[in-house]
VOBA-1610 file (N, C-alpha, C; in pm, whole numbers, padded with zeros to 5 digits, always signed):
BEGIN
Unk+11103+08337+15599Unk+11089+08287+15734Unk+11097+08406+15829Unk+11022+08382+15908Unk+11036+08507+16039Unk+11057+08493+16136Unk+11168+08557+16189Unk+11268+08556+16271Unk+11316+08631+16375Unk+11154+08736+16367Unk+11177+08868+16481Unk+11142+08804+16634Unk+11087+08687+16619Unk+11033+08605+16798Unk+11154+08555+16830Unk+11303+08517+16712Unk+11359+08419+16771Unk+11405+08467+16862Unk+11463+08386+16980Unk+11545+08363+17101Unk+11642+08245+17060Unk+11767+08313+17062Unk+11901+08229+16987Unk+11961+08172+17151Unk+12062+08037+17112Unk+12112+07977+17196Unk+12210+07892+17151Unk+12337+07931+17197Unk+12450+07856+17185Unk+12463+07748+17289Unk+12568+07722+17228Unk+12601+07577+17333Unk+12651+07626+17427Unk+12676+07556+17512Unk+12708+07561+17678Unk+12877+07473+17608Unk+12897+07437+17542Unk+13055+07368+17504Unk+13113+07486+17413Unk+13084+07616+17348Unk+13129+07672+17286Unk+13248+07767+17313Unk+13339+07794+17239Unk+13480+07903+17277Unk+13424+07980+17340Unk+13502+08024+17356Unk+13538+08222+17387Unk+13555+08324+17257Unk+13617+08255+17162Unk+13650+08286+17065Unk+13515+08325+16960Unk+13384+08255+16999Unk+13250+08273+16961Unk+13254+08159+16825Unk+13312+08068+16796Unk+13295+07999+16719Unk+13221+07871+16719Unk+13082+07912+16715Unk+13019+07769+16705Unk+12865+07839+16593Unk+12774+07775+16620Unk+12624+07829+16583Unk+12510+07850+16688Unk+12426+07883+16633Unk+12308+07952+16741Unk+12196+07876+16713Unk+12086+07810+16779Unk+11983+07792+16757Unk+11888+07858+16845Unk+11780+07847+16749Unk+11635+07909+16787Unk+11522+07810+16781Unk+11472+07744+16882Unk+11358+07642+16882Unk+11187+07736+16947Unk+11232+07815+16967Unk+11088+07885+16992Unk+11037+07914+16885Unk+11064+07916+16758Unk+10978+07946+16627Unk+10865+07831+16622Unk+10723+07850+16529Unk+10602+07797+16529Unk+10673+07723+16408Unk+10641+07568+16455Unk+10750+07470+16327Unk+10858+07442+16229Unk+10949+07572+16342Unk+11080+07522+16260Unk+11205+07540+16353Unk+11305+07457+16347Unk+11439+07517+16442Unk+11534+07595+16348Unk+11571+07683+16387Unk+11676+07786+16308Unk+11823+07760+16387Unk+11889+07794+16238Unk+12027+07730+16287Unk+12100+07865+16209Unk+12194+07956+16303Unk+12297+08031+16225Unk+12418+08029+16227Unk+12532+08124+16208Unk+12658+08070+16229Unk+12706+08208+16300Unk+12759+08198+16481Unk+12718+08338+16591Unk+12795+08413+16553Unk+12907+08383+16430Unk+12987+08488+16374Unk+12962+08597+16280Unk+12815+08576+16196Unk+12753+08650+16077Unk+12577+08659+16137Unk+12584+08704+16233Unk+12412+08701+16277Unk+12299+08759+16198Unk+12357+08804+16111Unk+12255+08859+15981Unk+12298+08773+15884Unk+12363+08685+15864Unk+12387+08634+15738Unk+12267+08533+15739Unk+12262+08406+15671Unk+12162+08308+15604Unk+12173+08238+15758Unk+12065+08167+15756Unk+12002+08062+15833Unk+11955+07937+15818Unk+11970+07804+15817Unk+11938+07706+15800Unk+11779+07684+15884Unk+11693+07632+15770Unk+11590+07590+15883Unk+11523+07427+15895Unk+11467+07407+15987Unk+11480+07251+15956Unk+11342+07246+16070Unk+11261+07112+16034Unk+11130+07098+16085Unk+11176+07061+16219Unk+11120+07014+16292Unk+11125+06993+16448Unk+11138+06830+16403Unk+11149+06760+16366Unk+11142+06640+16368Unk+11292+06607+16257Unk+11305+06640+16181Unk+11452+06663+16114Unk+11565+06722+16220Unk+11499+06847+16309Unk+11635+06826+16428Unk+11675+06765+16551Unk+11579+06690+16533Unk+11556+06614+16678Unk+11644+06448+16580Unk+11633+06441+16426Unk+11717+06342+16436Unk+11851+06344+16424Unk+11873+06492+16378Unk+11973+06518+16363Unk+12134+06516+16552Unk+12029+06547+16614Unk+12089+06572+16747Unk+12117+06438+16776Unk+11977+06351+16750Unk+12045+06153+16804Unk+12103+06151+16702Unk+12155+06142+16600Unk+12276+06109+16534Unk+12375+06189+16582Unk+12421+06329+16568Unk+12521+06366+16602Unk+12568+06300+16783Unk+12452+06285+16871Unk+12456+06251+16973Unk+12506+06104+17026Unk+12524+06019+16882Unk+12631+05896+16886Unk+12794+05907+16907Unk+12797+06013+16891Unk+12950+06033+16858Unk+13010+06131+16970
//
């Protein structure tokens, strides 16, 4: 996967402490998900339609 366009974005609810994840939705069909503590480590990727259900579910709670 290529990852030199992304533009990462944390939450607006995240520490100080830097503990949350980063996403990247400007990639050409996929959202990237990392963890802002290992920014070179692995990346989760997931289609645009897998994170959009993922957000209304988490977005019940």
């Amino acid at each position: 996967m290529e990852l030199t366009g992304a533009v990462w974005h944390k939450s607006s609810r995240s520490n100080q402490q830097n503990n949350c994840v980063e996403v990247a939705t400007n990639l050409r069909g996929v959202v990237a998900v990392r963890d802002s503590k290992d920014r070179v480590g692995p990346v989760l990727a997931f289609t645009p339609a897998a994170w959009r259900a993922f957000l209304t579910g988490v977005s019940r709670y």
